[in-house]
C-alpha positions in Angstrom: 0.0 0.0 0.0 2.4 2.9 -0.9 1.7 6.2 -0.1 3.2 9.0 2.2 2.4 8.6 5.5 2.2 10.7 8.8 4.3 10.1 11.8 3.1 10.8 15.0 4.7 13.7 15.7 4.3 15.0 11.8 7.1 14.1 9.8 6.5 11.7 7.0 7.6 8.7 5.3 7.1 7.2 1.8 6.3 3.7 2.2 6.2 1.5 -1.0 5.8 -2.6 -0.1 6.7 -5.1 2.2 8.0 -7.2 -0.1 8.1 -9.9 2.2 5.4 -11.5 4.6 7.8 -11.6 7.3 8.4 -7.5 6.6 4.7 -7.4 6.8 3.9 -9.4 9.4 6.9 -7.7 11.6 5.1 -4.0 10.8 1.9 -5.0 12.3 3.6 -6.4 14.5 5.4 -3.2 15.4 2.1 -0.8 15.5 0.0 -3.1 18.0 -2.3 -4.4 15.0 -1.1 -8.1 14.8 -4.6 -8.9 13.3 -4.3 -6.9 10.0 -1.7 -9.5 9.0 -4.8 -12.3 8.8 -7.0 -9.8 6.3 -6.6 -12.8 2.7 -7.0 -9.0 0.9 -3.5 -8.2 2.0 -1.6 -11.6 2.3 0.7 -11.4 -0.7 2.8 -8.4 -1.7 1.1 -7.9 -5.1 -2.3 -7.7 -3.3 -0.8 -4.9 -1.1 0.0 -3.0 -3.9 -2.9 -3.6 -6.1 -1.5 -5.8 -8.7 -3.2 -8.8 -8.2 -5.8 -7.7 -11.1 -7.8 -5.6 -7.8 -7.7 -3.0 -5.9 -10.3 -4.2 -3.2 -9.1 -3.3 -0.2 -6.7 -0.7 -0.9 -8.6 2.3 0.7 -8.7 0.2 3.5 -5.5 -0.6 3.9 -3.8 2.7 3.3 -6.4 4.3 6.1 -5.0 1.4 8.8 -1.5 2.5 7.7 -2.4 6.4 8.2 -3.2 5.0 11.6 -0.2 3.1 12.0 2.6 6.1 11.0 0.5 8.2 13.4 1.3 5.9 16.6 4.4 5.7 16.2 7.3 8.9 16.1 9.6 9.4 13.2 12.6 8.2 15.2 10.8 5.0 16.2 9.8 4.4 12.6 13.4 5.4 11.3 14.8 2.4 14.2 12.4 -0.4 13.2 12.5 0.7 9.2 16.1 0.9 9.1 15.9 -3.0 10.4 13.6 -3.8 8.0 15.6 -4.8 4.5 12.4 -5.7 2.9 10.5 -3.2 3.2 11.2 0.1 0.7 10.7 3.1 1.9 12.0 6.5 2.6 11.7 9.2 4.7 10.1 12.5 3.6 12.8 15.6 3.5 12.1 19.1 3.7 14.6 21.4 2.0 16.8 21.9 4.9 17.0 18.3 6.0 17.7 17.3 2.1 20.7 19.5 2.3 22.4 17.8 5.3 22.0 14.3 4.4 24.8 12.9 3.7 23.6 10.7 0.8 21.9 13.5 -1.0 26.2 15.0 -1.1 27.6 11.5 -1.8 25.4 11.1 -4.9 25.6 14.7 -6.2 22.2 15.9 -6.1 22.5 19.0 -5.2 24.7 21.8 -6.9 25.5 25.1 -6.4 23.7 28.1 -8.9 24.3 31.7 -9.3 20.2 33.3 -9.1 20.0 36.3 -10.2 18.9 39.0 -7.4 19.3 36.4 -4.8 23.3 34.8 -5.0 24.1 31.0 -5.1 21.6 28.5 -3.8 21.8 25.1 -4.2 19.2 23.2 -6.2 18.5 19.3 -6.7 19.9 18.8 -10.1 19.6 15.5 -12.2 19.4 12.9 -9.5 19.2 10.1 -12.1 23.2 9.2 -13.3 23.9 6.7 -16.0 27.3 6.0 -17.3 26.9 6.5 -20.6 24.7 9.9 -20.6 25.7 11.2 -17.5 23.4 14.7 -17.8 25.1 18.2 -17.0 22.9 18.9 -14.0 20.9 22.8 -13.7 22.4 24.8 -16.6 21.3 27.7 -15.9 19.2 29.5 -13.0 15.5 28.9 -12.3 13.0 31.3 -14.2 11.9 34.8 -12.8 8.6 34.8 -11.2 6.5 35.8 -14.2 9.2 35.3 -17.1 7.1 33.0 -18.9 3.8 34.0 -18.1 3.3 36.1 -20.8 4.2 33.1 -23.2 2.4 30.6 -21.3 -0.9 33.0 -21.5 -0.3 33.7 -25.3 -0.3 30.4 -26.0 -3.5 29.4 -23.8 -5.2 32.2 -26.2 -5.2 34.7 -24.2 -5.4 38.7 -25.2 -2.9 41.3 -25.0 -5.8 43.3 -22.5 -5.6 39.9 -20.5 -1.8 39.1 -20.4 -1.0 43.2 -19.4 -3.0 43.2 -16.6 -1.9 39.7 -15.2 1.7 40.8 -15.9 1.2 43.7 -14.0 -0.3 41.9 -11.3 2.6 39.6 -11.1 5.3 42.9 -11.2 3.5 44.1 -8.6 3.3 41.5 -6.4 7.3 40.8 -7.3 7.8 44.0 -5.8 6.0 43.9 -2.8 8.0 41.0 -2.0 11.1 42.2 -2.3 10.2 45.3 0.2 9.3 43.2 2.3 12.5 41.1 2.5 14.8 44.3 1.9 
């Protein structure tokens, strides 16, 4: 039953399968819910994931697991899921705990850019690497706020009237922001 799930004290993990009955059982096991593990909708890892030709059950099963990441806090779930080889999964990051993990630096996901009216930042780049087409990671800055909208709009079929005043509307709200920061 993947999903994103909610830890009791609001972090989140992405849990994909148990791909093993043991790694299943071991899960209820963990969360006080030793019965779930008897439910015949769930006994085999491609019925947990929908791939058994239903999804009966599904709902069901990602609501228990809601209730499940929500007993337990994310350092209990990051001790019993780091014991658990067959079970994928992987905990949630926000931007600041993406920068200081150490695998994010060891596989080169992250790389410095210059942003205009702002300085270097560092931004995930290509986090897929093959050997043969490496990829050149960010190449150049993100976009402006607004330096595509008039495009964008212009190609939705949108009027000149229409795209000036939404234009405008972004401008201004560009400059707000920066007053307020400055």
């Amino acid at each position: 039953p993947y999903g994103v799930y909610q830890t009791k004290d609001g972090s989140s993990f992405f849990f994909a399968v148990a791909n093993s009955d043991t790694a299943w059982d071991e899960f209820w096991i963990f969360v006080d819910q030793p019965g779930v593990v008897l439910n015949p909708l769930w006994n085999t890892p491609a019925k947990r994931i929908g791939s058994a030709g239903s999804e009966e059950g599904l709902e069901e099963i990602r609501a228990r697991m809601r209730v499940a990441f929500a007993s337990k806090t994310t350092a209990e779930w990051t001790e019993f899921l780091s014991g658990q080889p067959d079970i994928v999964y992987e905990q949630v990051q926000d931007y600041d705990g993406l920068l200081a993990d150490p695998q994010v630096a060891a596989n080169s996901y992250l790389q410095e850019v210059d942003v205009p009216n702002y300085g270097p930042a560092k931004m995930v780049t290509n986090v897929v690497h093959m050997s043969d087409t490496p990829g050149s990671g960010a190449r150049r800055p993100p976009p402006r706020v607004g330096q595509h909208t008039a495009e964008v709009m212009t190609d939705l079929g949108f009027s000149e009237d229409q795209i000036a005043e939404v234009v405008a509307q972004v401008e201004g709200a560009i400059e707000e922001t920066i007053a307020l920061v400055i």
